[in-house]
C-alpha positions in Angstrom: 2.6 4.8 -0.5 3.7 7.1 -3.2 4.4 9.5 -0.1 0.2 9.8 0.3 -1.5 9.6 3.7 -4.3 8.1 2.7 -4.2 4.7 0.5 -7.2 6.1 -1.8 -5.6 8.9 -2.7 -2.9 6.7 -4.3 -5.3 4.8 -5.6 -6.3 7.8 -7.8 -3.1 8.3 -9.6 -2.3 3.9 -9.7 -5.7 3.3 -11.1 -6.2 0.2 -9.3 -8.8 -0.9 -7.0 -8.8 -0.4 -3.5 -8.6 -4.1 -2.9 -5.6 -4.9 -4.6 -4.4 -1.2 -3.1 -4.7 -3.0 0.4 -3.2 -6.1 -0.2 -0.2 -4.7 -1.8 -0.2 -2.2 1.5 -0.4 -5.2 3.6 2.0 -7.1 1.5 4.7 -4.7 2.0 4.0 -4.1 5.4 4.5 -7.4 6.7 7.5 -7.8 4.6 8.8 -4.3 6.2 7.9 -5.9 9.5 9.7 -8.8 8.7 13.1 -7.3 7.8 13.2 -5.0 10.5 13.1 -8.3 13.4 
């Protein structure tokens, strides 16, 4: 995200917690995973 490696450090700069950080993550992820099939 945000061209980071690491989820955290986005976290950083979004100012959101890391929960919602990895549900958005997963969120796209599966959606990615779903348009590519």
């Amino acid at each position: 995200m945000m061209g980071h490696a690491s989820p955290e450090t986005t976290a950083r700069y979004v100012h959101l917690s890391l929960e919602q950080l990895a549900a958005e993550y997963g969120a796209a992820r599966a959606s990615l995973a779903g348009a590519r099939r």
